[in-house]
LUMLUMDREN-2810 file (N, C-alpha, C; in Angstrom, 1 decimal):
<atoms>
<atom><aa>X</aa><ch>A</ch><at>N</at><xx>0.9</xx><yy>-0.6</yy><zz>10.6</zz></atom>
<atom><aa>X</aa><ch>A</ch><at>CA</at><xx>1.4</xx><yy>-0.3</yy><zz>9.2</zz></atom>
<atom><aa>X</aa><ch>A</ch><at>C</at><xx>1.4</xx><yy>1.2</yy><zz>9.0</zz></atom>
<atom><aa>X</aa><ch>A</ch><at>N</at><xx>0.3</xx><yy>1.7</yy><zz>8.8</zz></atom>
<atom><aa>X</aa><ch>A</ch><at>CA</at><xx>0.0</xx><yy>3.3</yy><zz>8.9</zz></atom>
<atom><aa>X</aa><ch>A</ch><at>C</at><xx>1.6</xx><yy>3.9</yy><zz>9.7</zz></atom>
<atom><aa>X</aa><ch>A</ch><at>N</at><xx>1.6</xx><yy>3.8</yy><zz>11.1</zz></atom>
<atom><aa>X</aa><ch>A</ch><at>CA</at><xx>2.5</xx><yy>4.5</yy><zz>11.9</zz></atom>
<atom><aa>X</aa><ch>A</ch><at>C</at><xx>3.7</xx><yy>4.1</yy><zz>11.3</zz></atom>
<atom><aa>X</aa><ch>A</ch><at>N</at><xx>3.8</xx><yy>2.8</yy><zz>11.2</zz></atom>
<atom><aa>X</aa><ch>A</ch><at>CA</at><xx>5.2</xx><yy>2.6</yy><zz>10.8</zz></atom>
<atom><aa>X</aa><ch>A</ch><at>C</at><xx>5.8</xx><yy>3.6</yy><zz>9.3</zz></atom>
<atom><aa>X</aa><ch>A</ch><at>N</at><xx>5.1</xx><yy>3.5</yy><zz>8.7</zz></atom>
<atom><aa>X</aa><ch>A</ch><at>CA</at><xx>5.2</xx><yy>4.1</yy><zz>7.0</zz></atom>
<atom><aa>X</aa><ch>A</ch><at>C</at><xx>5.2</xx><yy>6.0</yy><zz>7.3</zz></atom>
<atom><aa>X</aa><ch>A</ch><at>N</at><xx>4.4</xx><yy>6.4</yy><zz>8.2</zz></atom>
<atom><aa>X</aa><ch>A</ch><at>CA</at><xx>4.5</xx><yy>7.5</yy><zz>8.4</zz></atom>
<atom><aa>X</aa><ch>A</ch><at>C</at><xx>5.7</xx><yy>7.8</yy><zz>9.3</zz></atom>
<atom><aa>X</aa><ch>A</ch><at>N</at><xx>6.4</xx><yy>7.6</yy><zz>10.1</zz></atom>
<atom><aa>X</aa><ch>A</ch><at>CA</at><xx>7.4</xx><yy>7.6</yy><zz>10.7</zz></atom>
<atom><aa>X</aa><ch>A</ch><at>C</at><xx>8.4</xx><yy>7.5</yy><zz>10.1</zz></atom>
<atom><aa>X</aa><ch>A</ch><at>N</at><xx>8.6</xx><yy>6.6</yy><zz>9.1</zz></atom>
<atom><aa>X</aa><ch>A</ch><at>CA</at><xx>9.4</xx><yy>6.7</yy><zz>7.9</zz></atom>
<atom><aa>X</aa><ch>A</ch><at>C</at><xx>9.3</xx><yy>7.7</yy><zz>6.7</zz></atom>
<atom><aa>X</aa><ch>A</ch><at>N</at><xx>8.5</xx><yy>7.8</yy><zz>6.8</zz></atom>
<atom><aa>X</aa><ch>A</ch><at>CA</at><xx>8.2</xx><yy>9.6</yy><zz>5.3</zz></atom>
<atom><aa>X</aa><ch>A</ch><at>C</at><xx>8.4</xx><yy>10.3</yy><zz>6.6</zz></atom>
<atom><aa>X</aa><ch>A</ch><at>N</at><xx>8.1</xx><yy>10.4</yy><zz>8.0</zz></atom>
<atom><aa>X</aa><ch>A</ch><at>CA</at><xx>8.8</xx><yy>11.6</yy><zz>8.3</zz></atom>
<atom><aa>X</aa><ch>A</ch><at>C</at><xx>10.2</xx><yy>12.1</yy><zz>8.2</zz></atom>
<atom><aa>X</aa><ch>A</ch><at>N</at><xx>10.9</xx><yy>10.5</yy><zz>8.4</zz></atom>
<atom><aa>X</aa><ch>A</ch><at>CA</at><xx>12.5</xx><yy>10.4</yy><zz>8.2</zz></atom>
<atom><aa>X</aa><ch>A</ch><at>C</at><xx>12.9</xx><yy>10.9</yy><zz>7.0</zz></atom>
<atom><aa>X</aa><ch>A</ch><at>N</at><xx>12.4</xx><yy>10.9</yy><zz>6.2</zz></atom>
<atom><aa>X</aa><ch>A</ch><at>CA</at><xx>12.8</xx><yy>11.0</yy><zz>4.5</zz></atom>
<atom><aa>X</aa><ch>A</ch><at>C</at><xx>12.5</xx><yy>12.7</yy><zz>4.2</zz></atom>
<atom><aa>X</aa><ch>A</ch><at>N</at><xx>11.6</xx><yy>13.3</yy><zz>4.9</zz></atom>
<atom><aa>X</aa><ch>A</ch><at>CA</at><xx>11.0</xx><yy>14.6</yy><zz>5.0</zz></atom>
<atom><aa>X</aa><ch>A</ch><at>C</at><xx>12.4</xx><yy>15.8</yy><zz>4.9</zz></atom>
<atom><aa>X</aa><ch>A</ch><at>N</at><xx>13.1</xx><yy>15.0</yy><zz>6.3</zz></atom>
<atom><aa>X</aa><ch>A</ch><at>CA</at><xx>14.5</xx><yy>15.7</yy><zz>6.8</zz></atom>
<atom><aa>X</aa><ch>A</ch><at>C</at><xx>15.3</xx><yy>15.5</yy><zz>6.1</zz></atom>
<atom><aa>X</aa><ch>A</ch><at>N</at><xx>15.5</xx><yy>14.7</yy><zz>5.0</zz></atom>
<atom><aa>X</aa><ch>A</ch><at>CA</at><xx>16.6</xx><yy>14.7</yy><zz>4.1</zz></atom>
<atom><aa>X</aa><ch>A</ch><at>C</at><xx>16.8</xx><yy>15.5</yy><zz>2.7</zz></atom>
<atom><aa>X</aa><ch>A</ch><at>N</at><xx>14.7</xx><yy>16.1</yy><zz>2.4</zz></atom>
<atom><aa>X</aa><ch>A</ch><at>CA</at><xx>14.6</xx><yy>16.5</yy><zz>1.2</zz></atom>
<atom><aa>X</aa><ch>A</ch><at>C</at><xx>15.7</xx><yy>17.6</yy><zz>1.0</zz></atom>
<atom><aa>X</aa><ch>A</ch><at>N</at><xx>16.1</xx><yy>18.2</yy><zz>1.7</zz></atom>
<atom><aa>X</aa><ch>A</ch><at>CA</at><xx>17.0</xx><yy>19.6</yy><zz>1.8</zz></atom>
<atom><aa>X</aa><ch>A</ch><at>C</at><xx>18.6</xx><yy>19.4</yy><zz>1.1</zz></atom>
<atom><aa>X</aa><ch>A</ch><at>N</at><xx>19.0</xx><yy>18.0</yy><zz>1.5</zz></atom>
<atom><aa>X</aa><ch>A</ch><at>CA</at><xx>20.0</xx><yy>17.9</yy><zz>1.2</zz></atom>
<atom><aa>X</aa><ch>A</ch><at>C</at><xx>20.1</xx><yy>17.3</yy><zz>-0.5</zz></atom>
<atom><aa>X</aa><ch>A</ch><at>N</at><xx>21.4</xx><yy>18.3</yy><zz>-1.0</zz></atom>
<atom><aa>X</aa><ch>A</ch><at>CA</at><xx>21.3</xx><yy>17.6</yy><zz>-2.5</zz></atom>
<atom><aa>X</aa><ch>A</ch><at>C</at><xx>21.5</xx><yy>16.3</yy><zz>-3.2</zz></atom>
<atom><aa>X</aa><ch>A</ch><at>N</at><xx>22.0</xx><yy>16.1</yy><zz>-2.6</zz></atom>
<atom><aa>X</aa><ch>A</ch><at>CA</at><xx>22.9</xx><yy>14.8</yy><zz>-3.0</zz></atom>
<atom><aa>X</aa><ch>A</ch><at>C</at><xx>21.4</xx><yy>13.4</yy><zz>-2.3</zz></atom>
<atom><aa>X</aa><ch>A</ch><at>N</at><xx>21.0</xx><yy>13.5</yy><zz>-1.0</zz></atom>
<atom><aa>X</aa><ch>A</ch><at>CA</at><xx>19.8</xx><yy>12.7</yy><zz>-1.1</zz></atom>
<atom><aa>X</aa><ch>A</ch><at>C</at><xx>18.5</xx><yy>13.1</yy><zz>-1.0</zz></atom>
<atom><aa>X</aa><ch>A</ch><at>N</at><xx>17.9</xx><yy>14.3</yy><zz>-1.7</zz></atom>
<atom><aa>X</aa><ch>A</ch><at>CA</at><xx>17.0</xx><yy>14.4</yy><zz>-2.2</zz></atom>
<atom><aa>X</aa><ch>A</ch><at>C</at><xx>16.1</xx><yy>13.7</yy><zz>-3.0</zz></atom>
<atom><aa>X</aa><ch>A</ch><at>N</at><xx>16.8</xx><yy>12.9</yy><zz>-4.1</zz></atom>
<atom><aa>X</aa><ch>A</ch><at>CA</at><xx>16.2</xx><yy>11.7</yy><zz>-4.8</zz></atom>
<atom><aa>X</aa><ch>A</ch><at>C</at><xx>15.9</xx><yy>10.5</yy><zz>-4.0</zz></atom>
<atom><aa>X</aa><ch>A</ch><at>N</at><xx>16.6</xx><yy>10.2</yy><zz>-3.1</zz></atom>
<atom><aa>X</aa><ch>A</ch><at>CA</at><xx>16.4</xx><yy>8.9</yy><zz>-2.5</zz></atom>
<atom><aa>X</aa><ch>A</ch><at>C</at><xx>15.3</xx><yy>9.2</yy><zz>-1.6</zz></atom>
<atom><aa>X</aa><ch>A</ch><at>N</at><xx>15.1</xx><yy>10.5</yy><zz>-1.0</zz></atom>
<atom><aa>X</aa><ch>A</ch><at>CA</at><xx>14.4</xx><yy>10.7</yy><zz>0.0</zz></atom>
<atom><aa>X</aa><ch>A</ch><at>C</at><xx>12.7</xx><yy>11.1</yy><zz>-0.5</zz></atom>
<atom><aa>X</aa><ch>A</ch><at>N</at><xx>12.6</xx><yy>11.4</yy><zz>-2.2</zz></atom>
<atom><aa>X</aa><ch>A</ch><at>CA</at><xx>11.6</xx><yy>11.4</yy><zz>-2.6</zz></atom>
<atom><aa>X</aa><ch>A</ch><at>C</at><xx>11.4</xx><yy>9.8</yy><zz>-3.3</zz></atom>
<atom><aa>X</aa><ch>A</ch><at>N</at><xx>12.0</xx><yy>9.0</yy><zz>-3.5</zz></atom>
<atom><aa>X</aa><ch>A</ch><at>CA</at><xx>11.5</xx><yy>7.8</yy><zz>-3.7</zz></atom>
<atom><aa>X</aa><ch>A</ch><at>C</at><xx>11.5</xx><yy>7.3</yy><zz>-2.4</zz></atom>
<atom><aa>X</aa><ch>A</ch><at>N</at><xx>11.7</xx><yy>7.5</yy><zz>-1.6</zz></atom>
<atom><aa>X</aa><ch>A</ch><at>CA</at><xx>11.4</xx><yy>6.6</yy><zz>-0.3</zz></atom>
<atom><aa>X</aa><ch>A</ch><at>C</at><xx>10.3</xx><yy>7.1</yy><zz>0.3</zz></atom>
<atom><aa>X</aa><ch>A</ch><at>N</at><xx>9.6</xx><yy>8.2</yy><zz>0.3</zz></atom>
<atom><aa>X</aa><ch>A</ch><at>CA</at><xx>8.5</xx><yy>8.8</yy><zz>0.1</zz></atom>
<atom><aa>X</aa><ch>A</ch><at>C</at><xx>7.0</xx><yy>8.4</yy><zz>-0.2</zz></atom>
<atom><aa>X</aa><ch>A</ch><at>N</at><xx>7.6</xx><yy>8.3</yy><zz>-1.4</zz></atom>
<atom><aa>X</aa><ch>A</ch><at>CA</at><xx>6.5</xx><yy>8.1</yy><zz>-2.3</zz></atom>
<atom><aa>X</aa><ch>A</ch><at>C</at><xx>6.2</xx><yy>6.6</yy><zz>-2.4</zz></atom>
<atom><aa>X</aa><ch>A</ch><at>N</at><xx>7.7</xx><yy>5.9</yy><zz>-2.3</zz></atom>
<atom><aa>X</aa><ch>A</ch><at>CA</at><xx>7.2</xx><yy>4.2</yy><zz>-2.4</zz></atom>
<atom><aa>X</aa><ch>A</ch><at>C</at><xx>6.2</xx><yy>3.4</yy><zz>-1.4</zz></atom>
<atom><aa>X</aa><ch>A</ch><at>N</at><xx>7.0</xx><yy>4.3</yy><zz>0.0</zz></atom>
<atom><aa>X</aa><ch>A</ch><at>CA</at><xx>5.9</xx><yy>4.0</yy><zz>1.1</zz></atom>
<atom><aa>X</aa><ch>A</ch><at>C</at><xx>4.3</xx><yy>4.7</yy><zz>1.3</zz></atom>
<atom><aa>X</aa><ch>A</ch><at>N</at><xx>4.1</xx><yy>5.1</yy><zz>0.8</zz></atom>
<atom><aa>X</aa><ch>A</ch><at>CA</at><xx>2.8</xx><yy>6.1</yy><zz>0.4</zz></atom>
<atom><aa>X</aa><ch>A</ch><at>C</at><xx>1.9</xx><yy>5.3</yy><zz>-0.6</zz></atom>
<atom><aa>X</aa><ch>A</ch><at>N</at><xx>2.6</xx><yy>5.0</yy><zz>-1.3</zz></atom>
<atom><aa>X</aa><ch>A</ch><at>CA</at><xx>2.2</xx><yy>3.7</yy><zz>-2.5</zz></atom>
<atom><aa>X</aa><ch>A</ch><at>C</at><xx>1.9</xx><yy>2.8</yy><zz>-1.8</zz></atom>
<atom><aa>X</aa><ch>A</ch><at>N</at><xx>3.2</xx><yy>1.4</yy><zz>-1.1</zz></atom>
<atom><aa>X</aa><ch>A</ch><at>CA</at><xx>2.9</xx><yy>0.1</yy><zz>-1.0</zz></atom>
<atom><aa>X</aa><ch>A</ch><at>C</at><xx>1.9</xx><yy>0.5</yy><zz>0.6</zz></atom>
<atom><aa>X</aa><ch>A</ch><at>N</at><xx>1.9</xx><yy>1.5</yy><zz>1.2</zz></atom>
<atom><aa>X</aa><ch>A</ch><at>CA</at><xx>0.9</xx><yy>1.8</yy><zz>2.0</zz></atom>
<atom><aa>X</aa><ch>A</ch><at>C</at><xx>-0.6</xx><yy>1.4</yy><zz>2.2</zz></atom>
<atom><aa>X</aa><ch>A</ch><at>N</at><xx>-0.7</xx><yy>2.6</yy><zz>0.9</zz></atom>
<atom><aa>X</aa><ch>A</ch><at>CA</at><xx>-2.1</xx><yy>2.6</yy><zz>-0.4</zz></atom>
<atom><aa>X</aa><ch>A</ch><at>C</at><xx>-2.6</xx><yy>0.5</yy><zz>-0.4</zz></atom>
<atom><aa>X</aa><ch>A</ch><at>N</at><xx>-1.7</xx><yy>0.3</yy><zz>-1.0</zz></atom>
<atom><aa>X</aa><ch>A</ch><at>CA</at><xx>-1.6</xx><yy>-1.1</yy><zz>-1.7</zz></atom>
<atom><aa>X</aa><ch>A</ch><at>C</at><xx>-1.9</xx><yy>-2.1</yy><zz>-0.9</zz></atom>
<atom><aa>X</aa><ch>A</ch><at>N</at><xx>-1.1</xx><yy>-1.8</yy><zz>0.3</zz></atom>
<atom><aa>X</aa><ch>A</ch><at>CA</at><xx>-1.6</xx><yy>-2.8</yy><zz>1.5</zz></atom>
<atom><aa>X</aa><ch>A</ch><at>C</at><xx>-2.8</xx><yy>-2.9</yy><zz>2.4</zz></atom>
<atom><aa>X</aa><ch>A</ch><at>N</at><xx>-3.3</xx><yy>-1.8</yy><zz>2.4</zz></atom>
<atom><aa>X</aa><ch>A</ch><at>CA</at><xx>-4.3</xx><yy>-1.0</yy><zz>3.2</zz></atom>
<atom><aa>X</aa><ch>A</ch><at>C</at><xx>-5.7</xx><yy>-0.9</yy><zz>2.0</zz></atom>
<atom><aa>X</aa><ch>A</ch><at>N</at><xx>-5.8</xx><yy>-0.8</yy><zz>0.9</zz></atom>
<atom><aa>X</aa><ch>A</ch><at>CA</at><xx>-6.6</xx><yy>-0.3</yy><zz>0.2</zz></atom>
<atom><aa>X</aa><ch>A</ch><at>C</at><xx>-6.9</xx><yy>-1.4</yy><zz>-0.8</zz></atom>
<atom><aa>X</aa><ch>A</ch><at>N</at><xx>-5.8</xx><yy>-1.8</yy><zz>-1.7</zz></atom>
<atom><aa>X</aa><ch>A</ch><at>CA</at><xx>-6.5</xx><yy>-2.1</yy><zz>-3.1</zz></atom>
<atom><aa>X</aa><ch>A</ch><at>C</at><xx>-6.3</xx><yy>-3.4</yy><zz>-3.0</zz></atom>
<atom><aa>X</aa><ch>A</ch><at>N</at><xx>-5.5</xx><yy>-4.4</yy><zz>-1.9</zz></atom>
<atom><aa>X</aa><ch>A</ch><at>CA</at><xx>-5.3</xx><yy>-5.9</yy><zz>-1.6</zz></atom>
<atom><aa>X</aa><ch>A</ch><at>C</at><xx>-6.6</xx><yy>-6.3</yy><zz>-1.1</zz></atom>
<atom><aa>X</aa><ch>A</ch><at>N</at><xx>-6.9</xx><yy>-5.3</yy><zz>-0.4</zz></atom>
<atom><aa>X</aa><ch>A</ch><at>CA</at><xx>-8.5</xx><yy>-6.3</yy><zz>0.2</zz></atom>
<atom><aa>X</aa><ch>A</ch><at>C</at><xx>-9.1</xx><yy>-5.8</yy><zz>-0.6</zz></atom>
<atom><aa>X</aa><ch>A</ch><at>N</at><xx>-9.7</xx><yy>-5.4</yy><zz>-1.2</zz></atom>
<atom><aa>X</aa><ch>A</ch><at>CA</at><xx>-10.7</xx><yy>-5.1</yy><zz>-2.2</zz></atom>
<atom><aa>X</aa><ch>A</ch><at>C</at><xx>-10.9</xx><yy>-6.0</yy><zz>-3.2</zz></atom>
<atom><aa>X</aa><ch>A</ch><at>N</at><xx>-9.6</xx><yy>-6.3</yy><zz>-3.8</zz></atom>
<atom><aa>X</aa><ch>A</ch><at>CA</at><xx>-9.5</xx><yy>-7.4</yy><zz>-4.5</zz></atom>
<atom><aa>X</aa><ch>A</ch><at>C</at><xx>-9.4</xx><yy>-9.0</yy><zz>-4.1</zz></atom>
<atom><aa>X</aa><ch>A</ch><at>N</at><xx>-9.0</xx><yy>-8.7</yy><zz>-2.9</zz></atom>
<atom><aa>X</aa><ch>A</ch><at>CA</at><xx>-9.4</xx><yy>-10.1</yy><zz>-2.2</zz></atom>
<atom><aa>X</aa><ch>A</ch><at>C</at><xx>-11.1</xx><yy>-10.4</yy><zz>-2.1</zz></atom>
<atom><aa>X</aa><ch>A</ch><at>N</at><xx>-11.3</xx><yy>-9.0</yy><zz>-1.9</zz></atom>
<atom><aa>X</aa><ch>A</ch><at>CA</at><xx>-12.8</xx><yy>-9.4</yy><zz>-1.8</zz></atom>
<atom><aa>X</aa><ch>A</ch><at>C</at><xx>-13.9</xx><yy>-10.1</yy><zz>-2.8</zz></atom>
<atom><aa>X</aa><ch>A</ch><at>N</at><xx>-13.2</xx><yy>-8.9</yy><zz>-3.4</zz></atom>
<atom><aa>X</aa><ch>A</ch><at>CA</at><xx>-14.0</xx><yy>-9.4</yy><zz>-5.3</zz></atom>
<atom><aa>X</aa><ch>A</ch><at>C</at><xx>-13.8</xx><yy>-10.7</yy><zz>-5.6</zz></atom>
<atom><aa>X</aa><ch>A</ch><at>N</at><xx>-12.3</xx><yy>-11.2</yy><zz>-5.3</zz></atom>
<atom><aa>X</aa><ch>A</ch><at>CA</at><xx>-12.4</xx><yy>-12.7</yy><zz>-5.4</zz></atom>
<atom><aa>X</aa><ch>A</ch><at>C</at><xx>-12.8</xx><yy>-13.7</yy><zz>-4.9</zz></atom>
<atom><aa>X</aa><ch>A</ch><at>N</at><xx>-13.2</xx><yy>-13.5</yy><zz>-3.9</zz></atom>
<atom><aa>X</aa><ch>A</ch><at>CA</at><xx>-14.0</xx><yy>-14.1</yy><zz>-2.5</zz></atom>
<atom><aa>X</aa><ch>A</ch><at>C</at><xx>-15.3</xx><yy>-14.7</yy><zz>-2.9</zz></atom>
<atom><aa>X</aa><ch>A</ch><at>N</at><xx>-15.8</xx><yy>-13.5</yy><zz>-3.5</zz></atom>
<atom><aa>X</aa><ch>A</ch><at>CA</at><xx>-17.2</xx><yy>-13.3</yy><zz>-3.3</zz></atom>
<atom><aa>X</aa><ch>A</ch><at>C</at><xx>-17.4</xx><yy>-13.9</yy><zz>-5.1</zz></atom>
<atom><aa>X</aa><ch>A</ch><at>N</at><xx>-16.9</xx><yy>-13.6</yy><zz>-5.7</zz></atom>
<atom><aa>X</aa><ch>A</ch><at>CA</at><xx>-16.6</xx><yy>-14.9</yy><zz>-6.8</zz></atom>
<atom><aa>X</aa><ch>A</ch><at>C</at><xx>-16.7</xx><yy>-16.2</yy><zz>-6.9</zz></atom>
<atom><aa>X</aa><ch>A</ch><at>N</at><xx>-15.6</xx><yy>-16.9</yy><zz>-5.9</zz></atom>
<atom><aa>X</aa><ch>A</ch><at>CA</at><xx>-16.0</xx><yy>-17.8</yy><zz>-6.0</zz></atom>
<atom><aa>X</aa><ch>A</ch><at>C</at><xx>-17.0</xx><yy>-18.7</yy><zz>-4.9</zz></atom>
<atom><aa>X</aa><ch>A</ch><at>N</at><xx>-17.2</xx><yy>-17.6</yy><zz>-4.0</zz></atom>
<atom><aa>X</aa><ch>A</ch><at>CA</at><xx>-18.2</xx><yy>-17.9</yy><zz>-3.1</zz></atom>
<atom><aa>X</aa><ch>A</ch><at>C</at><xx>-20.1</xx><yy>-18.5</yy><zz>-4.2</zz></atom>
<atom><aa>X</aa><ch>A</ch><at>N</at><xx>-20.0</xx><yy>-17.3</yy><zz>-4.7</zz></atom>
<atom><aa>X</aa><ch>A</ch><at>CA</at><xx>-21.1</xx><yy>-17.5</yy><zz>-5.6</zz></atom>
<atom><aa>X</aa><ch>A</ch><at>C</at><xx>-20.7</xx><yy>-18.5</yy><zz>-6.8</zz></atom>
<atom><aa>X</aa><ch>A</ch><at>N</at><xx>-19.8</xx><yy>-18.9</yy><zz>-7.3</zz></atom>
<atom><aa>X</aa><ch>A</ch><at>CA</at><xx>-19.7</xx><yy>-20.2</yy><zz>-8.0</zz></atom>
<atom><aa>X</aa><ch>A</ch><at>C</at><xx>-20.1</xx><yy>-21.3</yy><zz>-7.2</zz></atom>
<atom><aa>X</aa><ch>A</ch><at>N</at><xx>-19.6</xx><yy>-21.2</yy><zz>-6.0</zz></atom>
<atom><aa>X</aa><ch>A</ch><at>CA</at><xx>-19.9</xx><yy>-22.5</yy><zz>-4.9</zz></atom>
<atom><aa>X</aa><ch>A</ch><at>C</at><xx>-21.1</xx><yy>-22.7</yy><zz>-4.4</zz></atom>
<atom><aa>X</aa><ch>A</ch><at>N</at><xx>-22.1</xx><yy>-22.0</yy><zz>-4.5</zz></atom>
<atom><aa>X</aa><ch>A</ch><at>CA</at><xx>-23.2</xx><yy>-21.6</yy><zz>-4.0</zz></atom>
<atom><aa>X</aa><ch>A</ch><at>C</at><xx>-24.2</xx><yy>-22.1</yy><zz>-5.5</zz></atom>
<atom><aa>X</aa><ch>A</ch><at>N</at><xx>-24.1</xx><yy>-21.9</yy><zz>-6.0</zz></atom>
<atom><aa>X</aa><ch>A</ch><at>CA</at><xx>-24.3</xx><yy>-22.2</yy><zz>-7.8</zz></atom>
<atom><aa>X</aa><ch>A</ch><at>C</at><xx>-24.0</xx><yy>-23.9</yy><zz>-7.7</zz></atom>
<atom><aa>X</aa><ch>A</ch><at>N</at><xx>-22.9</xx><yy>-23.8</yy><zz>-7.6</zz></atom>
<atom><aa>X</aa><ch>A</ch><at>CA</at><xx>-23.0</xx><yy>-25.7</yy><zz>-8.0</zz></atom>
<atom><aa>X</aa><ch>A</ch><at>C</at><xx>-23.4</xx><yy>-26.3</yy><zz>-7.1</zz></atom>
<atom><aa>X</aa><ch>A</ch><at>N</at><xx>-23.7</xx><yy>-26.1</yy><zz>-5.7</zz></atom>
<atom><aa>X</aa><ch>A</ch><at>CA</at><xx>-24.5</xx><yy>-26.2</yy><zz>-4.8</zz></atom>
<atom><aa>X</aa><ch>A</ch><at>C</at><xx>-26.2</xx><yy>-27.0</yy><zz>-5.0</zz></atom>
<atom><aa>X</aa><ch>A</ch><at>N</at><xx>-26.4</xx><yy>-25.8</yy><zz>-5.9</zz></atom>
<atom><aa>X</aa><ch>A</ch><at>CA</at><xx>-28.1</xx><yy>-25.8</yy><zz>-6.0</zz></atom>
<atom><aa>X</aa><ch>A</ch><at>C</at><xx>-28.4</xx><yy>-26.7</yy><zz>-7.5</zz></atom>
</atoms>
């Protein structure tokens, strides 16, 4: 994921210069930098929190 997304902002890197796709090439940038972030960082975290939620509900009605 990482390589792929960086290989891609490198591509987008080469384009800042030109006027006309400068804007596309800073939202293509930044989106993948984002859904990066998002995939790698804040999905498991929150998967976890939820996990571990209902793990201990189940463990609770358990007892």
């Amino acid at each position: 994921i990482v390589l792929t997304a960086v290989a891609a902002m490198a591509g987008g890197f080469f384009i800042l210069d030109d006027p006309i796709f400068s804007g596309l090439a800073v939202s293509l940038i930044f989106g993948l930098l984002v859904s990066t972030l998002l995939t790698l960082v804040v999905i498991p975290v929150v998967y976890y929190g939820v996990m571990k939620k209902r793990v201990k509900k189940i463990l609770a009605m358990e007892d």
